[in-house]
N, C-alpha and C positions, 0 to 999 in steps of 0.2 A: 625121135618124135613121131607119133602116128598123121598120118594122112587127115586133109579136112575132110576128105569122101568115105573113111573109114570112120572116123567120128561121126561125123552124118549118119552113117549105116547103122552105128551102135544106138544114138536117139531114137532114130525109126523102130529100130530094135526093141526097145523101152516102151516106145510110147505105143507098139500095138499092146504089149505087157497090160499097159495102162486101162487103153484103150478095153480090155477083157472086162480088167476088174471092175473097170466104170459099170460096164453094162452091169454086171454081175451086183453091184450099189446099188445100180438104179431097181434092178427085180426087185431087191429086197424092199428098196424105198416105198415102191408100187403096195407090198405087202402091209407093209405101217400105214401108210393114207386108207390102205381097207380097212385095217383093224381100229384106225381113230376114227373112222367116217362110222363103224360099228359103235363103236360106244362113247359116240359125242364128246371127243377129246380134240381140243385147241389142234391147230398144223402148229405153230410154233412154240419153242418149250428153251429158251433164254437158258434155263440153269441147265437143261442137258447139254446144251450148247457148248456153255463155259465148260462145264466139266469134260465134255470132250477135245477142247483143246486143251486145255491145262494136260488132262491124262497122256495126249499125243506130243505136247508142248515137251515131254519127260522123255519120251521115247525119241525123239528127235533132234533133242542133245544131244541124246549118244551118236548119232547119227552125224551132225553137226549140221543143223538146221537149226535156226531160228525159234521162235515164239511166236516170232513177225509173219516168219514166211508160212510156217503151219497155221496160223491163223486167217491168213489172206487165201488159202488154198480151199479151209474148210468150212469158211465163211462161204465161198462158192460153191461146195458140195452143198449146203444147208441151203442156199437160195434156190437151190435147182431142184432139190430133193420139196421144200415147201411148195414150187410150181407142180411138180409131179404129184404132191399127196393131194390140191387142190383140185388137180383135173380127176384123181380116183373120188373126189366129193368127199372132203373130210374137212369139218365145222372149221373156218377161217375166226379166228379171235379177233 
């Protein structure tokens, strides 16, 4: 059985992983709140929404994730990502 300090070390390990590609989300995010603040498009879009969990909901079975838990994850990416397009000035619905 691995050490609880090694285990630790592998989360750390992960989560700066994580921690990249967030940022890496977030530029792009920033990029969309311009291009909807350009052409007078709603921050929030409900059916992209569902249709991105349902699509990742597929890939995360294989994975052995949830529905649940992919949806709880990227329900928080979409609130965070709506605060970010808000602050680039794009038309709130």
């Amino acid at each position: 059985m691995e050490d609880l300090n090694q285990l630790r070390k592998a989360i750390d390990q992960i989560d700066a992983k994580l921690l990249d590609l967030i940022s890496q989300r977030i530029e792009v995010v920033k990029k969309v709140g311009e291009y909807k603040k350009l052409v007078g498009k709603p921050i929030k879009d409900p059916a992209r929404e569902q249709e991105r969990i349902d699509s990742l909901a597929v890939q995360g079975k294989a994975l052995g994730l949830t529905k649940e838990i992919i949806a709880k994850i990227w329900m928080t990416f979409f609130s965070i990502a709506y605060t970010i397009e808000e602050q680039e000035g794009a038309k709130h619905d």
